[in-house]
C-alpha positions in Angstrom: -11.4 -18.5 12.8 -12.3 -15.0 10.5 -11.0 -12.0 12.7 -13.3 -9.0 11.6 -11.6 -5.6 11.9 -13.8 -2.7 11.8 -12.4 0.7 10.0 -15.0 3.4 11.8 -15.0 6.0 9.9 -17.8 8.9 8.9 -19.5 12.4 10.3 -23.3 13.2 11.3 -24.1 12.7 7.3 -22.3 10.0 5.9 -21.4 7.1 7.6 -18.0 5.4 5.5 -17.0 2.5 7.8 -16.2 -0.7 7.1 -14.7 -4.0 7.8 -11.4 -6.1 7.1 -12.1 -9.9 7.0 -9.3 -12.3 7.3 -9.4 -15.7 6.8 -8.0 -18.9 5.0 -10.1 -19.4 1.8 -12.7 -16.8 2.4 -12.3 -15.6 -1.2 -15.3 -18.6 -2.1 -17.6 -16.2 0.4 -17.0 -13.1 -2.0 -20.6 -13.4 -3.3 -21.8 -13.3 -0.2 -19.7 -10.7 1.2 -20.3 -8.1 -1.0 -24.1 -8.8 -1.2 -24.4 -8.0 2.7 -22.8 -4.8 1.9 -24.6 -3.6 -1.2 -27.3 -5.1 -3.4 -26.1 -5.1 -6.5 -26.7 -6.8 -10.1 -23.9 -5.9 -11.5 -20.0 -6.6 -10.9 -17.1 -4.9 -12.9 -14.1 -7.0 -11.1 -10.4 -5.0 -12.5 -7.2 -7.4 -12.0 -4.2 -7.5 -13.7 -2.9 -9.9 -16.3 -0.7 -12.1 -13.5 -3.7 -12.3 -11.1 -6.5 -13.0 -13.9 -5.9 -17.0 -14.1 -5.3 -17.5 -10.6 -8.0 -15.8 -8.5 -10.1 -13.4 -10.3 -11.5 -15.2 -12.7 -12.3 -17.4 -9.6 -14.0 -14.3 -7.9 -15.9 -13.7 -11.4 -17.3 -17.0 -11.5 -18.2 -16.7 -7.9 -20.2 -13.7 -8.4 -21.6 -15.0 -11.6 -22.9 -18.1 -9.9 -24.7 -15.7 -7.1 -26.5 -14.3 -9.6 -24.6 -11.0 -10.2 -23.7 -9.9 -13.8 -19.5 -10.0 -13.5 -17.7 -8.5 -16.0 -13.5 -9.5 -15.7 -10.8 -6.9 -17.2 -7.3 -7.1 -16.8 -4.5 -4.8 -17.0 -1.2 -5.0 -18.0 0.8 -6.6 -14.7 3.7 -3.4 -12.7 3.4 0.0 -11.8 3.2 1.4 -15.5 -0.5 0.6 -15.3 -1.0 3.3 -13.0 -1.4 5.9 -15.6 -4.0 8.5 -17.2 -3.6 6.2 -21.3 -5.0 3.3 -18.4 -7.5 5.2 -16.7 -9.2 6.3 -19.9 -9.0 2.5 -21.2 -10.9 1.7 -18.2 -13.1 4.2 -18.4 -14.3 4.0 -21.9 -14.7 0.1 -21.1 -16.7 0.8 -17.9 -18.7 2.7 -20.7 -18.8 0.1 -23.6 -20.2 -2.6 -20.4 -23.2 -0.2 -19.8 -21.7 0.8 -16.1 -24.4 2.5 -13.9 -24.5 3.9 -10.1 -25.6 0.4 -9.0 -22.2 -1.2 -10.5 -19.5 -1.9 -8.0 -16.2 -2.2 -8.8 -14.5 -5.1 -7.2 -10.4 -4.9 -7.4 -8.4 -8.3 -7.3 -5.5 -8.4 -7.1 -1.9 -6.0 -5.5 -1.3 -2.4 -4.5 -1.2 -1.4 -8.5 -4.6 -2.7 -9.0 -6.0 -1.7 -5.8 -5.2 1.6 -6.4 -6.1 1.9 -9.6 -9.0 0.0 -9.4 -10.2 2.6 -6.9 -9.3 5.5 -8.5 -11.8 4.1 -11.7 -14.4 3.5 -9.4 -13.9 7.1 -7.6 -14.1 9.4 -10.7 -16.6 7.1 -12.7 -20.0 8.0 -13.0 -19.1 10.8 -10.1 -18.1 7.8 -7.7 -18.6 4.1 -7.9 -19.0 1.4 -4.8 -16.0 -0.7 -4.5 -14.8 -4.0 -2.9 -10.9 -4.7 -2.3 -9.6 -8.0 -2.6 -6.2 -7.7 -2.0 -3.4 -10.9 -3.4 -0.4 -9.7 -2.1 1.1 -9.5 0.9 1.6 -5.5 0.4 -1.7 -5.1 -0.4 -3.2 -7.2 2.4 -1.5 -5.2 5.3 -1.2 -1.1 3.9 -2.7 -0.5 0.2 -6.0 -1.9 0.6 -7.1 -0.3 4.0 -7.8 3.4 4.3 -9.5 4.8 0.8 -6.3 6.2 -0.6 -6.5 5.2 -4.7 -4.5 6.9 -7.6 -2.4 7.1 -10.7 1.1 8.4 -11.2 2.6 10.7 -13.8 5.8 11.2 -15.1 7.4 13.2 -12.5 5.6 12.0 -9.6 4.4 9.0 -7.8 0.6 9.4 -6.8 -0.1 12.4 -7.1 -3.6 12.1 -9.3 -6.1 10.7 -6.8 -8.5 10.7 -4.3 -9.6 9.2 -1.4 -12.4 7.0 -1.4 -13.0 4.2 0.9 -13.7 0.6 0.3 -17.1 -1.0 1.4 -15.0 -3.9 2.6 -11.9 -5.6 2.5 -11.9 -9.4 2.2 -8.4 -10.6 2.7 -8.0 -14.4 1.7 -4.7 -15.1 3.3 -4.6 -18.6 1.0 -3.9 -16.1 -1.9 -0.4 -15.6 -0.8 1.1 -18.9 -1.5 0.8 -17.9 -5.2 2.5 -15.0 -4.7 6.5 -15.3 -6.1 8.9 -14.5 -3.7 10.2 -11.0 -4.6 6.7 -9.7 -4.2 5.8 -11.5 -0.8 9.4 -10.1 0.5 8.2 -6.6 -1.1 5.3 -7.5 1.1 7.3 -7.3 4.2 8.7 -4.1 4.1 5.2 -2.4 4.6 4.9 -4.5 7.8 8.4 -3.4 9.0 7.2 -0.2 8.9 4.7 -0.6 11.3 6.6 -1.7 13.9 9.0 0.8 13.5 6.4 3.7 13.5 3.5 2.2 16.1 4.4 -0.8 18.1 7.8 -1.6 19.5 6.5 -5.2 20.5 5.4 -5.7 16.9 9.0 -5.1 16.2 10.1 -7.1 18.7 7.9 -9.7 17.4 9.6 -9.2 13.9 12.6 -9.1 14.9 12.2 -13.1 16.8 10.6 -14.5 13.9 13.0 -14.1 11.0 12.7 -17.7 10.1 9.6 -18.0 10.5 8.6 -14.9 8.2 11.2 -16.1 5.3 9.6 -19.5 5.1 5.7 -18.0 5.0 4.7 -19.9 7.9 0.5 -19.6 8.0 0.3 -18.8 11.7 3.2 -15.8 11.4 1.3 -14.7 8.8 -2.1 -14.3 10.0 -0.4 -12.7 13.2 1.5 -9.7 10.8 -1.1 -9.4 8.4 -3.8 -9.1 11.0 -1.9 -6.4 13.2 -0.9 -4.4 10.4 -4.4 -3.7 9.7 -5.1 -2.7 13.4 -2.8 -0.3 13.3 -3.5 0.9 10.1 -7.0 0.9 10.7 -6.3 3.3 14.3 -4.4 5.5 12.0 -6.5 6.3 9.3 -9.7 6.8 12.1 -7.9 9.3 13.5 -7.1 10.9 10.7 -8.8 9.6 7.3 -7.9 12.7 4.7 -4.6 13.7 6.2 -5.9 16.6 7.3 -4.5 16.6 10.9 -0.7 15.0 10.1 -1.6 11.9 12.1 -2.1 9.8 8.8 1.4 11.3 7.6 3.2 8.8 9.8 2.4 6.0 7.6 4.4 7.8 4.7 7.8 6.9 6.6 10.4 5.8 4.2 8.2 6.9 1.3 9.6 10.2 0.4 12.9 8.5 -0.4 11.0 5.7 -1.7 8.6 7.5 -4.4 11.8 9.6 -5.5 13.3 6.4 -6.1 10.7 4.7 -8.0 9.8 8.0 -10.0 13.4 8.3 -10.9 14.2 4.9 -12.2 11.1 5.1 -14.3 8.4 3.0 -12.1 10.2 -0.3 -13.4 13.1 -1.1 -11.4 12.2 -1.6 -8.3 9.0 -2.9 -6.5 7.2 -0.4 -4.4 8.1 -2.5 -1.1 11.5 -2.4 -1.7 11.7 1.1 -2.5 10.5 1.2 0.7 12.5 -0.7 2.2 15.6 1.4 1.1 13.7 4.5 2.0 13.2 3.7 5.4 17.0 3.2 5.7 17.5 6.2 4.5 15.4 8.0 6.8 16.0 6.1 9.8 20.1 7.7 8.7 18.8 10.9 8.5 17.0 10.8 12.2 20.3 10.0 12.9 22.2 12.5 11.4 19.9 14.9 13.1 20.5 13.8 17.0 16.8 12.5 16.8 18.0 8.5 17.0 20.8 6.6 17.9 23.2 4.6 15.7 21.9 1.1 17.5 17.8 1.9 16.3 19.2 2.5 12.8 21.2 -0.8 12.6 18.3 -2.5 14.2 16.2 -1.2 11.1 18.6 -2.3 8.3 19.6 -5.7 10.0 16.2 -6.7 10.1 15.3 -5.7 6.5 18.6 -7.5 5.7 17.6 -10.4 7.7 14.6 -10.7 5.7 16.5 -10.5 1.7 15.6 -6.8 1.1 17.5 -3.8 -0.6 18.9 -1.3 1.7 20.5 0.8 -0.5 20.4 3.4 -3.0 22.0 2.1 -6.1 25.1 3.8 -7.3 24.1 4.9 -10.4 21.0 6.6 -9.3 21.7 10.5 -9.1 20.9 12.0 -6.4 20.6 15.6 -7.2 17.6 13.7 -9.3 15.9 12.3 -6.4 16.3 15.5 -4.4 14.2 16.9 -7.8 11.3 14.0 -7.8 11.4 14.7 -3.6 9.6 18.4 -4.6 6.7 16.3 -6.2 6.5 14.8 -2.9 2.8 15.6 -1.4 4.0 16.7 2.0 6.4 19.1 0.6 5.5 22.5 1.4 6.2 25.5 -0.6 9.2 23.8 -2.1 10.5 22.7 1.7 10.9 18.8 2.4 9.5 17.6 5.2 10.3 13.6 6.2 8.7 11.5 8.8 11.5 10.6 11.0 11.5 8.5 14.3 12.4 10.5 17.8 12.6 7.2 19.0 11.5 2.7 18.3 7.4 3.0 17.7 7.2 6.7 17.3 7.6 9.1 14.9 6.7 12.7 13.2 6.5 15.1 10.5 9.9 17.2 10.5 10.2 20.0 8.0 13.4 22.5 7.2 16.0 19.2 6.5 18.9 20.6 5.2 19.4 19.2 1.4 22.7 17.9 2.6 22.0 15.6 4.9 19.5 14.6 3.0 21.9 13.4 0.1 24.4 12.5 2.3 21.4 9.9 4.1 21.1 7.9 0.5 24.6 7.1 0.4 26.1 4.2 2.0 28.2 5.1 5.5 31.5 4.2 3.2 30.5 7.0 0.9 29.6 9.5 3.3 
């Protein structure tokens, strides 16, 4: 059975809600999906060169075959795609393909893609309709939900985008037996993460099905992907343009992790297990500020452990350079770090004024410290 979740989002004037469908093999009602959404005669479907021969030349041909004019472009597979030399590519080829208001944009494949798939269809023609599709399992249960799309540069990790929702979200859970295993454990640290920050059963439920998790059984994985997207979806109603500090929670880990990923050049590590050292990191810093016990940190790091994902900060990374990339970070203010840190399993919040210490001192292994 399809479980529907609806993203309610919108003011007086504009309406921007939407809805997340899951299923097994829904990707073959794409066609169909989209044209209850919007009308439209024209597709531009953005993938990357991994995901082209295995679903979106499928979801081409599917919108092809329903009549809509489907145009397929790929980009180069990783995180380096996520630049402005990209953008303009895509732009200039949205132009050559005689792209109008009435095209929507249709992104196929991971996080990288999504985002960048959105950000083209945000600043193109002063805003462009888009559909995610999401591949992986990262994708499926954090990048694909709640409008955030963007590009990195050098020195920082996100910071050129906007936010602009989705008209949907069709979530073919089939697509992630293709998916090689570094990715799909990648995957894994995003739904971590929601447990730790929202739901303490959701942890719990973690926690219980290790096994079950590392061998991609169907029916654990219709159960994490599905209530990673409730909870994301709660989140991002409450607070859609971080304007309030709700939405901020969902950064946990990440200030670590994009200082990480910005210093070792975007290449070296997979977003999700940047974030999967990050949120060591910070759960070691609660600690080392009396906001956590020892037992809720080692409950983090076991289970990250448990499920074959780096928990450390590699030697050789400096960190007086990841202290620099953490200035970047979009919930610094005025040169101040603030971190979301837990206060206790299921809760957390924004804590400013960290002392760069204990800050370096949390990215170092307890031998080193």
């Amino acid at each position: 059975m399809a479980t529907s979740i609806r993203v309610a989002l919108g003011d007086l004037n504009v309406d921007r809600s939407y809805d997340i469908q899951i299923d097994h093999g829904n990707l073959h009602q794409l066609a169909a999906f989209v044209q209850q959404r919007r009308k439209c005669a024209h597709a531009v479907v953005i993938t990357d060169e991994n995901v082209a021969p295995l679903h979106a030349k499928t979801a081409a041909a599917l919108l092809t075959a329903a009549g809509i004019r489907a145009d397929l472009i790929a980009v180069p597979a990783g995180e380096a795609s996520k630049s402005v030399a990209q953008a303009e590519k895509l732009w200039n080829e949205l132009a050559r393909l005689k792209t109008d208001r009435k095209t929507i944009v249709v992104a196929v494949g991971g996080g990288v893609v999504g985002d960048l798939a959105g950000f083209i269809a945000a600043t193109y023609a002063r805003g462009l309709e888009f559909v995610q599709v999401p591949t992986t399992l990262l994708a499926q249960v954090d990048s694909s939900v709640g409008g955030k799309v963007g590009i990195n540069l050098p020195a920082a990790k996100n910071i050129v985008g906007a936010f602009w929702q989705p008209v949907g979200v069709l979530i073919d859970l089939d697509c992630l037996a293709t998916l090689p295993e570094r990715e799909y454990r990648a995957g894994l640290a995003e739904v971590v993460k929601y447990g730790v920050i929202l739901d303490t059963a959701f942890f719990a439920y973690l926690e219980g099905h290790v096994e079950a998790l590392n061998n991609r059984n169907p029916q654990a994985l219709e159960h994490i992907v599905t209530r990673s997207c409730q909870l994301k979806a709660q989140v991002v109603e409450r607070d859609e343009r971080e304007e309030t500090g709700a939405r901020a929670i969902l950064n946990y880990g990440h200030t670590f992790c994009h200082a990480i990923e910005t210093v070792t050049g975007y290449n070296r590590f997979l977003h999700g297990e940047a974030v999967a050292i990050g949120m060591v990191c910070a759960s070691r810093l609660a600690q080392s500020l009396g906001r956590i016990d020892a037992e809720l940190s080692e409950r983090q790091k076991k289970l990250l452990d448990q499920l074959r994902l780096p928990t450390e900060v590699p030697g050789d990374v400096d960190s007086r350079q990841l202290l620099a990339a953490m200035q970047h970070d979009k919930k610094a203010e005025q040169g101040r770090l603030r971190f979301v840190l837990s206060r206790q399993l299921g809760a957390v919040e924004l804590v400013g004024d960290v002392p760069s210490s204990l800050v370096e001192s949390a990215m170092r292994p307890a031998a080193a410290r």
